[in-house]
C-alpha positions, 0 to 999 in steps of 0.5 A: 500500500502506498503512502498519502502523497503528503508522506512523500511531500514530507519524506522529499522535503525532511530526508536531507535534512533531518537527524534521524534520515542522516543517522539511519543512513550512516549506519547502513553505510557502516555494516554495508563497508564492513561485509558488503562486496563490490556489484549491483545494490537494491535500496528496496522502498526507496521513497524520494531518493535520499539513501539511494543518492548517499548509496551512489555518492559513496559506493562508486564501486556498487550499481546502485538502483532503486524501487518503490511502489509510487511512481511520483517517488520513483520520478524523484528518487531517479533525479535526486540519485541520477540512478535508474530506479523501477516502480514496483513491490517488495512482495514481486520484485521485477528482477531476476534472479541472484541480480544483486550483490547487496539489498538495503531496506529501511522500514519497508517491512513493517509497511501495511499493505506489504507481507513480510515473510514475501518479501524477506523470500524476494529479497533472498530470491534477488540476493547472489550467493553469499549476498547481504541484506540490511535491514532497519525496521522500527522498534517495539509494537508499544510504541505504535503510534499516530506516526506509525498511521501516517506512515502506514507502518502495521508492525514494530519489532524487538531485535528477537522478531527481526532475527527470527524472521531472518532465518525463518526466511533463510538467512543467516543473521550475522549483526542486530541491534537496536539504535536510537537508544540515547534518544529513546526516552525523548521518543516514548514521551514524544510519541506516548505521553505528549498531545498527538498532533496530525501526520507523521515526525517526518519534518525539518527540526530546530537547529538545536535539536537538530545538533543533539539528535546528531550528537548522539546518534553519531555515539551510537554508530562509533559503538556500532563500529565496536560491533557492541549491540545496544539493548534498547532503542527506537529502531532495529538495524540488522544485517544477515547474509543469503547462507550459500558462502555467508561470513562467519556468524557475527555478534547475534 
């Protein structure tokens, strides 16, 4: 199911601004250098195009295309990155077979309107032998909120979930852990307690804000370098592997 246009207006306009689009986006760039091998790369939901223009700036030994399932997205994703991107489902990617080296995928799973288990078997369908696949998905099923409902988000998960599902659908999880930890307690109040307002959280934040979501989000991924997995956060960042000639099992 496809976001309200409004969604995509925000995504488009927020995702090269604001703290958490720059966080979540440094920290697939870490465990993609750490595995990830040189080919063809999938931003798998690509919205307007902001990873998949990182992917491209950063990554110049990969192909980077996108897909997503909006065409005006796809239009935006395509200008923004320069790199060809196809409309399309997660649940019946129109690729073929073993057609790329690596597949990131930023929470796309828990989209209503997208079955997990399918698309986690496209994934690995598309994935070459030994291919990675990154994921990062939202945390906790109690932290469902008005957020999620813009968004269209129907599933949170505990770092269990996501590793569970990894090797239900034949992967073999080598890194998972939450993020967004420091932060956290900001996002429960936020989310839980505070008046509920209209539309999603995706929106330019005050410069302030800005600087300290940064700061300590940039502590996170200094530990995430460490390989030290953090007990609690607003997100779950997972990395596994298709198992043909997979890493050996890192710190699950």
């Amino acid at each position: 199911m496809r976001l309200k246009q409004v969604e995509y207006d925000r995504l488009r306009d927020a995702e090269d601004r604001m703290w958490w689009f720059a966080a979540v986006h440094a920290n697939l760039l870490v465990l993609y250098r750490r595995l990830a091998r040189a080919g063809r790369l999938l931003d798998a939901g690509c919205g307007t195009g902001g990873l998949l223009a990182r992917l491209a700036r950063e990554i110049p030994d990969a192909t980077a295309i996108g897909l997503d399932a909006n065409q005006t997205a796809c239009r935006w994703a395509s200008e923004k990155s320069a790199r060809p991107v196809c409309a399309g489902s997660v649940d019946a990617m129109p690729f073929g077979d073993a057609a790329f080296a690596a597949i990131v995928s930023v929470d796309v799973l828990c989209h209503r309107g997208v079955d997990e288990t399918r698309a986690l078997l496209e994934f690995r369908r598309c994935l070459a032998a030994g291919g990675i696949l990154i994921l990062n998905l939202p945390a906790y099923r109690w932290l469902m909120s008005r957020h999620d409902a813009a968004v269209y988000n129907a599933r949170r998960y505990t770092r269990g979930e996501v590793v569970r599902l990894l090797r239900a659908a034949g992967f073999r999880p080598i890194f998972a852990s939450y993020w967004n930890m420091i932060l956290f307690p900001m996002m429960v109040v936020t989310r839980k307690l505070l008046p509920s307002g209209a539309g999603s959280d995706v929106r330019p934040q005050p410069a302030i804000v800005e600087a300290v979501c940064r700061a300590a989000t940039t502590v996170e991924r200094g530990l995430m370098r460490a390989r030290i997995r953090l007990p609690f956060g607003g997100s779950v960042l997972a990395i596994a592997a298709k198992p043909e000639t997979a890493p050996e099992a890192d710190n699950v």
